[in-house]
DRENDOKE-212535 format. One record per residue (C-alpha): x, y, z. Coordinates in nm, 2 decimals, padded with zeros to 4 digits. Example, Ala and Ser with C-alpha at 12.3 -4.5 7.8 and 13.67 -1.06 7.14 Angstrom:
DRENDOKE-212535
[[01.23, -00.45, 00.78]]
[[01.37, -00.11, 00.71]]
This chain:
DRENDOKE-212535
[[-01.69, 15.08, 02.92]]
[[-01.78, 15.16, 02.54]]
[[-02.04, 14.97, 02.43]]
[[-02.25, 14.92, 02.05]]
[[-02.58, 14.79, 02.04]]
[[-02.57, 14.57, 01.73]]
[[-02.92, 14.53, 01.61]]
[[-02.95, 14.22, 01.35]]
[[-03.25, 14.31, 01.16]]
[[-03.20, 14.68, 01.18]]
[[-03.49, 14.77, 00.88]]
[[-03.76, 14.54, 01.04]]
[[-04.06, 14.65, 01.16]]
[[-03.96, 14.59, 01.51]]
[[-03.65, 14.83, 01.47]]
[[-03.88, 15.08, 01.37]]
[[-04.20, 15.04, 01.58]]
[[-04.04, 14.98, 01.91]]
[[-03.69, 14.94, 01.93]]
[[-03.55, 15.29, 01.79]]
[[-03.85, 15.54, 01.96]]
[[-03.73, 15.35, 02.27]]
[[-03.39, 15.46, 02.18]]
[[-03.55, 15.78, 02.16]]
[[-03.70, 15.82, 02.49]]
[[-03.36, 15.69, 02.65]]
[[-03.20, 15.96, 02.48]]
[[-03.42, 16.22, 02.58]]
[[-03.41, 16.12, 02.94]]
[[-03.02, 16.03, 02.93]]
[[-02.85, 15.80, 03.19]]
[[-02.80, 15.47, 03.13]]
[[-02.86, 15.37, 02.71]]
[[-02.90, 15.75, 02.65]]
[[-02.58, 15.80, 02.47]]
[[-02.49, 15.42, 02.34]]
[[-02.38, 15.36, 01.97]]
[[-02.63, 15.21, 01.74]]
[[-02.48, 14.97, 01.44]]
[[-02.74, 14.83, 01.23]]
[[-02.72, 14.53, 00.99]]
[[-02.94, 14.41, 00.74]]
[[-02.96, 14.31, 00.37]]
[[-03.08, 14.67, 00.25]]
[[-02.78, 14.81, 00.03]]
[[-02.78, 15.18, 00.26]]
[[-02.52, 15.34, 00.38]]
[[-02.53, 15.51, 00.71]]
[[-02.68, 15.86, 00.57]]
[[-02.95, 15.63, 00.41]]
[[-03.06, 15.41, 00.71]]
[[-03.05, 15.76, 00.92]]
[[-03.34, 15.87, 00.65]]
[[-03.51, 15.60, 00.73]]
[[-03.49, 15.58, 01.10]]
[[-03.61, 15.93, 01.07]]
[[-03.93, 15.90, 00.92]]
[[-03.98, 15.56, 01.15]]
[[-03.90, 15.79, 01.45]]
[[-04.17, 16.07, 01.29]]
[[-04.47, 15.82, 01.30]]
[[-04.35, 15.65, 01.59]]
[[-04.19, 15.86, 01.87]]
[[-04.38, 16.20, 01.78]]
[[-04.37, 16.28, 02.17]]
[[-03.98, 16.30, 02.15]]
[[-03.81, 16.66, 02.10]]
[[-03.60, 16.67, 01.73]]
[[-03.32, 16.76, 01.97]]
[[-03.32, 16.37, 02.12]]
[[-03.43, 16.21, 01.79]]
[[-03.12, 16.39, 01.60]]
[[-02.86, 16.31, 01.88]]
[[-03.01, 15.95, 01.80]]
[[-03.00, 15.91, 01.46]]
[[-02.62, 16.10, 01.46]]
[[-02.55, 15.74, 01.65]]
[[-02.62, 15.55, 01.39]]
[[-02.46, 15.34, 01.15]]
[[-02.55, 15.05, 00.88]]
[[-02.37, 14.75, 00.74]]
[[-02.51, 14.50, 00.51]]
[[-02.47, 14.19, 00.57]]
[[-02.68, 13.81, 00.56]]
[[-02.67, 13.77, 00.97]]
[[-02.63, 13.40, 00.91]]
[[-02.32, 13.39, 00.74]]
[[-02.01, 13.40, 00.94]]
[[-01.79, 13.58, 00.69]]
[[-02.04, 13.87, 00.65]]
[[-02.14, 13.89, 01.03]]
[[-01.79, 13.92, 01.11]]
[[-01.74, 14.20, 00.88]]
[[-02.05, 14.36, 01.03]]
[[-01.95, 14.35, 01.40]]
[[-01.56, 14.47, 01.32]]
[[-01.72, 14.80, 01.27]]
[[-01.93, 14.80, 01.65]]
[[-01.69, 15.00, 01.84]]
[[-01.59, 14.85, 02.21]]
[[-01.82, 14.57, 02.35]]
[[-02.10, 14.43, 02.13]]
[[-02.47, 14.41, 02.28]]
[[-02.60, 14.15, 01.95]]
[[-02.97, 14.23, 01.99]]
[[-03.15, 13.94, 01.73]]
[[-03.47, 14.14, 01.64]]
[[-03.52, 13.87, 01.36]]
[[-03.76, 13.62, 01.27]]
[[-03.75, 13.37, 01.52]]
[[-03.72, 13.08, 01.27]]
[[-03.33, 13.26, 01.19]]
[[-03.25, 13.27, 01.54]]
[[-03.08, 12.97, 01.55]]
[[-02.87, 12.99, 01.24]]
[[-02.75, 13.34, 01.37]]
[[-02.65, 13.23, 01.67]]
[[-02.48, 12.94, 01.53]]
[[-02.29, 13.21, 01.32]]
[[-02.20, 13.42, 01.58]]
[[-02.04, 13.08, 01.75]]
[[-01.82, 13.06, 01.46]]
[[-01.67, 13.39, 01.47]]
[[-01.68, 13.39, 01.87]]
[[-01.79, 13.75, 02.15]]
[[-01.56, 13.92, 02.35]]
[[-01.56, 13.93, 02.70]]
[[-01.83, 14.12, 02.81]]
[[-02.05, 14.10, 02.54]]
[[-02.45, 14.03, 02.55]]
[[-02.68, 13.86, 02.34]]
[[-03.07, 13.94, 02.31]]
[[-03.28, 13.72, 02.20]]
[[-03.66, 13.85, 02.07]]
[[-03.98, 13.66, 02.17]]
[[-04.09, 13.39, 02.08]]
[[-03.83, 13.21, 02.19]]
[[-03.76, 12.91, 01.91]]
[[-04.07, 12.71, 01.72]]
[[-04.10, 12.44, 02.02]]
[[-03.87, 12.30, 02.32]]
[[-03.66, 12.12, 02.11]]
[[-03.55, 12.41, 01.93]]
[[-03.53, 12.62, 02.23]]
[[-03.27, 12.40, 02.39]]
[[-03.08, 12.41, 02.05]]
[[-03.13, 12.78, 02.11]]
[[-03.02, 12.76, 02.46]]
[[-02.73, 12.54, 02.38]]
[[-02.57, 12.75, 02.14]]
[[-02.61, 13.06, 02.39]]
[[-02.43, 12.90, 02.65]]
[[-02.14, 12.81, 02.43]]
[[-02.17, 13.22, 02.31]]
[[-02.19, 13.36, 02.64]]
[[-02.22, 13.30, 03.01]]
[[-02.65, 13.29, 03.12]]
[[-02.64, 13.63, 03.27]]
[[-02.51, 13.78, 02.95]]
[[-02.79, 13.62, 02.77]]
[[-03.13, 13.84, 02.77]]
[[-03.41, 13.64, 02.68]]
[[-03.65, 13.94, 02.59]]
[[-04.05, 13.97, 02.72]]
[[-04.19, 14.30, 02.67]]
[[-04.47, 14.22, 02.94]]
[[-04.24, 14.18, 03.23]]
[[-04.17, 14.56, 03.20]]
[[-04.50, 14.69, 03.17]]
[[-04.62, 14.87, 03.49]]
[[-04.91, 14.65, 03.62]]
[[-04.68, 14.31, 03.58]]
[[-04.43, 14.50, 03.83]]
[[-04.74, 14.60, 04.05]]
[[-04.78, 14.19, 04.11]]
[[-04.44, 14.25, 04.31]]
[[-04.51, 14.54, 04.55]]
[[-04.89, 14.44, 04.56]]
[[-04.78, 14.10, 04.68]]
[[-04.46, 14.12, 04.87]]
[[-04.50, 14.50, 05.03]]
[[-04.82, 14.46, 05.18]]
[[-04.91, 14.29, 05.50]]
[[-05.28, 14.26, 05.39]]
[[-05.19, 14.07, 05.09]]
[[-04.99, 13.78, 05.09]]
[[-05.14, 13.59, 05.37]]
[[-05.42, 13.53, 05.16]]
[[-05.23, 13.49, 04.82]]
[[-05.37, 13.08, 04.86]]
[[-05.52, 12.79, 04.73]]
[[-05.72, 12.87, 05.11]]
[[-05.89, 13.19, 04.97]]
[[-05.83, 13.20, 04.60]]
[[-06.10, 13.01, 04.42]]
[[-05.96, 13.10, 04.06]]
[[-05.69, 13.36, 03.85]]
[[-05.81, 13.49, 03.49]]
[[-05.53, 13.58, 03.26]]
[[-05.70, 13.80, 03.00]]
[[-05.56, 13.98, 02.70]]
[[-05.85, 14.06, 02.48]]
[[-05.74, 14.28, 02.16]]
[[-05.98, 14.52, 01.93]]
[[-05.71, 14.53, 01.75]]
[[-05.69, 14.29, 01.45]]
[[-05.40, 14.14, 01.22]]
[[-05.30, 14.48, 01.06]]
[[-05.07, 14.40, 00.84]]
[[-04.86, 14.10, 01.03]]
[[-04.97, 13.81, 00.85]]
[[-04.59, 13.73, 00.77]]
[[-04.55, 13.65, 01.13]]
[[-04.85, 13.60, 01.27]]
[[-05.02, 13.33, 01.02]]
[[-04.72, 13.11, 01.12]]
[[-04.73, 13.21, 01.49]]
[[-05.11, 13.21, 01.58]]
[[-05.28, 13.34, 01.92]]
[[-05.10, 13.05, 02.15]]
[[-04.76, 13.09, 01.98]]
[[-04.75, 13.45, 02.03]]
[[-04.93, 13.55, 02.38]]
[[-05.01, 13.24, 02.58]]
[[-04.68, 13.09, 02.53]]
[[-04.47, 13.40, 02.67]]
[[-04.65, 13.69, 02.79]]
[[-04.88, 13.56, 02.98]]
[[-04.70, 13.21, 03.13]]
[[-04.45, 13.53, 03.29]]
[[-04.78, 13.72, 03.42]]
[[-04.88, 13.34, 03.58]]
[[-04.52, 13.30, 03.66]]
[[-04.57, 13.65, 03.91]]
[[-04.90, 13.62, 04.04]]
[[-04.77, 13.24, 04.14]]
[[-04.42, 13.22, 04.22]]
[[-04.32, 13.16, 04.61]]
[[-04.15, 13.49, 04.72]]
[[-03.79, 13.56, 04.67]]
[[-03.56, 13.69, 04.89]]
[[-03.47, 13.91, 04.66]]
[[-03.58, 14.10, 04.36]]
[[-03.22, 14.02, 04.10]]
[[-03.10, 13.87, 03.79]]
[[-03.10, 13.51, 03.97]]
[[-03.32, 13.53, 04.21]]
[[-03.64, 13.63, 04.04]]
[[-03.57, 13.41, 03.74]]
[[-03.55, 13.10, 03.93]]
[[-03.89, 13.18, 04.12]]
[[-04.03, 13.18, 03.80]]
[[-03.90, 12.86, 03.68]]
[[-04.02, 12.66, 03.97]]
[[-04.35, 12.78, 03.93]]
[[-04.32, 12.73, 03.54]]
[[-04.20, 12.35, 03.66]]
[[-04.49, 12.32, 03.86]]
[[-04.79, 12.40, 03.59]]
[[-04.99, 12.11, 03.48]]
[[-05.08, 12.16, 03.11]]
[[-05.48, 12.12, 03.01]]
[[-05.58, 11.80, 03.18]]
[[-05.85, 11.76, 02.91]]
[[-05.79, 11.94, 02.55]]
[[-06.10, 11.91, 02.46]]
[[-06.26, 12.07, 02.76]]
[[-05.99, 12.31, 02.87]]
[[-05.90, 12.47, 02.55]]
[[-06.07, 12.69, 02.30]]
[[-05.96, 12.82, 01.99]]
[[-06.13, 13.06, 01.72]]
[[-06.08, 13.26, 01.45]]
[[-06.22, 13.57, 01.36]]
[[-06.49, 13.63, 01.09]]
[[-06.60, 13.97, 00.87]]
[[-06.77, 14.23, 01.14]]
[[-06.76, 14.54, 01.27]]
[[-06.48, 14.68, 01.58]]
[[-06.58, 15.00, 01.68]]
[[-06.72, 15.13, 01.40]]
[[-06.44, 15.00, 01.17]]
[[-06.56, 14.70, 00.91]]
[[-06.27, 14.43, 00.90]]
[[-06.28, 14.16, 00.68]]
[[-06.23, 13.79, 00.80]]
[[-05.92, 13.68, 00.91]]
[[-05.88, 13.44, 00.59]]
[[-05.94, 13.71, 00.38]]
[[-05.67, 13.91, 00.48]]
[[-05.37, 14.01, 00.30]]
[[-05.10, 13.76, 00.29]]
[[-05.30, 13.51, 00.52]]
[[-05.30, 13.13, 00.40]]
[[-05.65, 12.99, 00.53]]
[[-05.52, 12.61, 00.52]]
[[-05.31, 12.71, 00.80]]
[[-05.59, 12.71, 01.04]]
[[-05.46, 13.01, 01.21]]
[[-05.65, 13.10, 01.56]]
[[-05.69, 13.46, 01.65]]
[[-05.84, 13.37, 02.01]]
[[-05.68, 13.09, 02.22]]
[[-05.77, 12.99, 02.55]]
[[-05.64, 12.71, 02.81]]
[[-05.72, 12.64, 03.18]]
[[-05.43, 12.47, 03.39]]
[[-05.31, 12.42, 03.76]]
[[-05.03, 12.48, 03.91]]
[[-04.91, 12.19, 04.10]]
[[-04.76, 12.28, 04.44]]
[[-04.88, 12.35, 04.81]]
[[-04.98, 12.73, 04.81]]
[[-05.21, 12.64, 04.44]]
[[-05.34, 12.34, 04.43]]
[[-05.67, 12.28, 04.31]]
[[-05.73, 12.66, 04.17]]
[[-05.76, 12.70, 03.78]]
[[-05.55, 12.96, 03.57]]
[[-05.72, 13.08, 03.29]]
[[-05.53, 13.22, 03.03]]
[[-05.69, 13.38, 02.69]]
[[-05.60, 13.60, 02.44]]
[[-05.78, 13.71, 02.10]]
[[-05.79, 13.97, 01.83]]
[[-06.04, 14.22, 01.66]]
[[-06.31, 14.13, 01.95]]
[[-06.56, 14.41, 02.09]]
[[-06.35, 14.54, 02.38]]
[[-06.04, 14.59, 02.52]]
[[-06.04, 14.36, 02.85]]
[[-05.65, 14.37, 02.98]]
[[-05.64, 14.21, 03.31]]
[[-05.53, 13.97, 03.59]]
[[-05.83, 13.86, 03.81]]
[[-05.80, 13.74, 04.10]]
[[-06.09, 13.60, 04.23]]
[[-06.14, 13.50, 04.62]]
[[-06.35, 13.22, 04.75]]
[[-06.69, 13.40, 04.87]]
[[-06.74, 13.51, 05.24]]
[[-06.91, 13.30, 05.47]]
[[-07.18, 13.60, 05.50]]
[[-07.37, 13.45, 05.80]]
[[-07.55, 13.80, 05.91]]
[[-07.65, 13.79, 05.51]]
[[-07.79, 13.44, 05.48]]
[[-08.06, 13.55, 05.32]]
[[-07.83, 13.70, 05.04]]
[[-07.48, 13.50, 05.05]]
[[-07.23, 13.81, 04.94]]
[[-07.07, 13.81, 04.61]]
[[-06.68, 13.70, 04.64]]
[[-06.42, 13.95, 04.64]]
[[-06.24, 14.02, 04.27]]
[[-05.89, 14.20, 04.25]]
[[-05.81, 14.30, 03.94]]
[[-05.48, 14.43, 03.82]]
[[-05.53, 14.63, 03.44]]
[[-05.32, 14.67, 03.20]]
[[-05.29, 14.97, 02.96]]
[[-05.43, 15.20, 03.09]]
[[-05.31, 15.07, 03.41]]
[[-05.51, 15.05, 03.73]]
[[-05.57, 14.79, 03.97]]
[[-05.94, 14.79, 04.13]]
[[-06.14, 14.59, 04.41]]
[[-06.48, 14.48, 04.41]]
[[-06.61, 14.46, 04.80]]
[[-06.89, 14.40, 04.96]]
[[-07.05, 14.72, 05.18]]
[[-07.37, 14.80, 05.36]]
[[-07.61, 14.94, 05.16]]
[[-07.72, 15.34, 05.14]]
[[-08.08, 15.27, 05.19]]
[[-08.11, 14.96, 05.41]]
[[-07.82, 14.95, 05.63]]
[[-07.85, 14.58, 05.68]]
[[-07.86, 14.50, 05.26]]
[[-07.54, 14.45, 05.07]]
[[-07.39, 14.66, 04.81]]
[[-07.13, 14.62, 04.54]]
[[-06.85, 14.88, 04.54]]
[[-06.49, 14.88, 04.32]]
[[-06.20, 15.11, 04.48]]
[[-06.06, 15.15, 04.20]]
[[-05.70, 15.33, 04.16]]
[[-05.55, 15.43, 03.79]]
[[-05.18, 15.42, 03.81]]
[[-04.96, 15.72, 03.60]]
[[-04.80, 15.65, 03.30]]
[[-04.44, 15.61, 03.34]]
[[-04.18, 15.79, 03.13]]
[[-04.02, 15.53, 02.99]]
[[-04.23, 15.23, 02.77]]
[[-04.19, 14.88, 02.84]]
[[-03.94, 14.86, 02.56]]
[[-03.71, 15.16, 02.70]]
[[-03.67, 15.00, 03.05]]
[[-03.58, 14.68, 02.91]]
[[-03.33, 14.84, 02.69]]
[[-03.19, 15.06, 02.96]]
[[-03.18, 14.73, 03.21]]
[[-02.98, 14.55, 02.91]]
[[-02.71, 14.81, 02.85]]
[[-02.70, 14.90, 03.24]]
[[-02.60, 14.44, 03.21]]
[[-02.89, 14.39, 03.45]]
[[-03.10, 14.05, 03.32]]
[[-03.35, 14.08, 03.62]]
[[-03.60, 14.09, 03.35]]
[[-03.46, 13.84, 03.10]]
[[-03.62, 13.52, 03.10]]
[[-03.41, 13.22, 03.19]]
[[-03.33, 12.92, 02.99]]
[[-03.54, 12.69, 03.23]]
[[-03.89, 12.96, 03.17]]
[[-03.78, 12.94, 02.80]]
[[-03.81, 12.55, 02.79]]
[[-04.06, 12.49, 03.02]]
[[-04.31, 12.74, 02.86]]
[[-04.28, 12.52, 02.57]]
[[-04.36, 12.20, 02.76]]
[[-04.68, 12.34, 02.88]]
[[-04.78, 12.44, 02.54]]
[[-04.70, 12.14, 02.33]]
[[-04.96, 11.87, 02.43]]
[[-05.22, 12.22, 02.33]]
[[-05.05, 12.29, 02.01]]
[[-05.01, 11.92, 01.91]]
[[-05.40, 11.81, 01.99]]
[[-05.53, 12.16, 01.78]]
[[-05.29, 12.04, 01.52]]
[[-05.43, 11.68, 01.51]]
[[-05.84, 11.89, 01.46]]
[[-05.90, 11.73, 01.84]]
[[-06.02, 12.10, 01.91]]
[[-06.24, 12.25, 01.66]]
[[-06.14, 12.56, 01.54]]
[[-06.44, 12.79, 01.64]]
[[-06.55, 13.14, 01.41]]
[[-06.62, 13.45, 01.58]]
[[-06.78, 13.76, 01.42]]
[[-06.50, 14.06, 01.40]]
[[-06.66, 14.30, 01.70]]
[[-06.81, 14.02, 01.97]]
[[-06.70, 13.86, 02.24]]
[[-06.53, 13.59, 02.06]]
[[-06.58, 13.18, 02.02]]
[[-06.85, 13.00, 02.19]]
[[-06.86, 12.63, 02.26]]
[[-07.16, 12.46, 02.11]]
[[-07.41, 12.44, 02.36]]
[[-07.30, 12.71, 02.62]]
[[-07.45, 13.07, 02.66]]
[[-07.24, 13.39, 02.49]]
[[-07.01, 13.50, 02.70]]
C-alpha cells in the first residue's frame, strides 16, 4: 500500500533535529519507512528544491553518521506545500498532493493541535490513514479529551499514535524482558520487597535556545507529565499477556488509574529554578536571564513529586519522580530500591538494601549486593554488577517512526494514559500556580533545590 508521511510543521525544529535524521537512519537501513514519501507543509513560501536545501543542511548537522547515499535518496522524497495547517481550505490543498494513504504526523506546537485536528475533521481521512500526535499531549485534561474527541471522530484509536519518545529508548524496553523474562525477577517486583522507585532525569543540559516552548511548558509539563508517568507506567503495570497495540496500552492505563497524586503539595513536591553558575566548565547565565524567557512566568527548571500507586502489588511504596536542567551531573535512572535483608549473621552491621538500577543514555542496568569481604571473610562488602547495554542502530525516534508506518501503535499512548496523566498532574500544577510551593533557586552546576532546613543533596 502507498503511503505519504505528511508532516505539519515541516520547517520546525523538531523536523530537523529528530524527525528527518530518523528518516535518515530508516533509509539507510531500509525495510519498513526506508523508502516512504515525505510531504511537508508549513508557512515558509519554498518550493520543493528549496525545503530539500534546507533539509540538507539540517541532515549535515544532525545525522553526520548517515552515508550522502541514504541522506540523497531521502531528500529526493521530499516535497513542500505551503499552507496554514488550521485552515481547512489550505490543508486540503496540501494533503491532495500526498500520494496514496496519508500518515498526518502534527509535529506542531501543542497549543495548535487542536485547531488542526479540528481542520482535518472538516475535510475528513481516508481509510487507512493515521494521525500522530507530538508530546505534550494538550495544555491540561480538559483539552486532552477535546483532543481525544476530535481523534476519534478522525480515525479509529488504533490509527491514532499518541507519540512518547521515551517508550522507545532501550532501557524503558529492558523494564519488559527484565521483568517478564526472568524467573528471579518478578516474584519480588512488590510492595513485599520494594521499599521505594526513584524516577530520575537529571539534565546538564540547560534551556539552549527553547524558551518559545519551554517557558510556557516548564519541567512538570514537559518530563513528569509524559516521559516519566510511561517509565512508572512499566516498572508498575500488572503483566500482560501480551506485548501489542491493546494489550500493553491498557496495562498502562490501569496502573495510570491507580496513582494517587501528592497527598501533601507542600511536602511532596519541589520545584526550582536555575540561577547563574558554572556546568562543566561552561558559565550559563540564570534561567530568567535567558533569551526570550519571561521571569513573571515563574518557570521551574527542576520539578519533583512523590505519589503511590494505589493497588495490591504497590501499596504503601513511594514513586519518586524528578527532572531538572543545567545541574552538575547527568543522573538518568530508574531505582529500584529493595527493603534491606534481615542480615542476622551480620547483626552487628545490618547489610545495606539491594538497589537495581536501570540507566539511561548510555544505557546499562547495574546491582548493588551485598558480598563477603576480601580481608575478613565474615565482614560485608558493597559490590555493583554492572552491565552496559550496546547502542542500537536505530534512535528512539527511528523505531517509533518505523512502528508507525509498519501501523503498529504498541508504542502509542492511549487516550485513557493521555487523560489520566493529566489528572495526576493538575492538583501539582494548580497548587505551584496558586505560590503554595515556593519556587526554589539553584545555582547552574549543583545538585539543584533544597528545602529550607534539610541537608544538600
Amino acid at each position: 500500500m502507498s503511503r505519504t508521511l505528511v508532516v505539519l510543521g515541516g520547517s520546525g525544529d523538531l523536523t530537523g533535529r529528530l524527525l528527518l535524521p530518523s528518516l535518515a537512519q530508516l533509509t539507510a537501513l531500509g525495510g519498513p519507512g526506508g523508502d516512504v514519501a515525505v510531504l511537508a507543509v508549513s508557512r515558509q513560501d519554498w518550493d520543493d528544491d528549496a525545503y530539500r536545501g534546507w533539509a540538507r543542511d539540517r541532515l549535515a548537522a544532525h545525522a553526520p553518521e548517515v552515508d550522502d547515499g541514504a541522506r540523497e535518496r531521502l531528500l529526493a522524497r521530499l516535497g513542500h506545500v505551503r499552507a496554514d495547517v488550521t485552515s481547512p481550505a489550505q490543508l486540503g490543498v496540501a494533503l491532495g498532493r500526498a500520494a496514496g494513504t496519508p500518515v498526518v504526523y502534527l509535529a506542531l506546537p501543542n497549543t495548535a493541535f487542536l485547531p488542526t485536528l479540528e481542520a482535518l475533521a472538516v475535510i475528513g481521512l481516508p481509510a487507512g490513514a493515521q494521525v500522530v500526535v507530538e508530546k505534550p499531549f494538550g495544555r491540561d485534561r480538559a483539552d486532552a479529551r477535546a483532543l481525544n474527541e476530535v481523534l476519534h471522530r478522525l480515525v479509529p484509536e488504533r490509527s491514532v499514535f499518541r507519540i512518547d519518545h521515551f517508550l522507545a529508548l532501550q532501557t524503558a524496553l529492558d523494564v519488559l524482558g527484565l521483568r517478564f523474562a526472568n524467573r528471579m525477577v518478578e516474584p519480588v517486583w512488590h510492595a513485599g520487597h520494594v521499599e521505594r522507585v526513584d524516577i530520575v532525569f537529571d539534565e546538564a543540559l540547560a534551556l539552549e535556545g527553547r524558551a518559545g516552548y519551554y517557558d510556557t511548558a516548564g519541567a512538570l509539563r514537559d518530563m513528569l507529565q509524559n516521559h516519566l508517568l510511561q517509565l512508572l507506567a512499566l516498572v508498575a503495570m500488572e503483566p500482560p499477556h501480551a506485548l501489542d497495540d491493546t494489550t500493553l496500552p491498557a496495562r498502562k492505563a490501569d496502573v495510570l488509574r491507580a496513582v494517587r497524586p501528592p497527598a501533601d503539595v507542600a511536602r511532596d513536591t519541589l520545584r526550582g529554578r536555575y540561577t547563574a553558575g558554572t556546568v562543566h566548565g561552561r558559565r550559563l547565565p540564570g534561567y530568567a536571564e535567558e533569551a526570550g524567557v519571561d521571569p513573571s512566568r515563574a518557570t521551574e527548571t527542576y520539578a519533583e513529586f512523590t505519589v503511590t500507586v494505589d493497588d495490591p502489588r504497590w501499596a504503601g511504596v513511594p514513586f519518586r519522580l524528578r527532572t531538572g536542567k543545567a545541574l552538575g551531573t547527568d543522573r538518568r535512572e530508574i531505582a529500584v530500591h529493595f527493603r534491606p535483608a534481615p542480615g542476622l549473621p551480620f547483626a552487628g552491621r545490618p547489610p545495606e538494601p539491594d538497589v537495581l538500577r536501570l540507566r539511561f543514555d548510555p544505557d546499562g542496568i547495574a546491582l548493588e549486593l551485598n558480598l563477603n569481604g576480601a580481608g575478613d571473610p565474615y565482614d560485608l562488602e558493597r559490590h555493583v554488577l554492572e552491565a552496559p547495554l550496546p547502542p542500537r542502530p536505530l534512535p528512539a525516534y527511528g523505531i517509533l517512526l518505523r512502528e508507525l508506518l509498519a501501523g503498529d501503535s504498541t508504542l502509542s499512548i492511549s487516550d485513557a494514559e493521555a487523560e489520566e496523566s493529566w489528572r495526576i498532574v493538575e492538583p501539582v500544577l494548580a497548587a505551584w500556580a496558586a505560590g503554595e510551593v515556593p519556587l526554589l533557586e539553584y545555582p547552574a552546576g549543583s545538585a539543584g533545590p533544597t528545602r529550607p532546613g534539610t541537608a544538600d543533596r
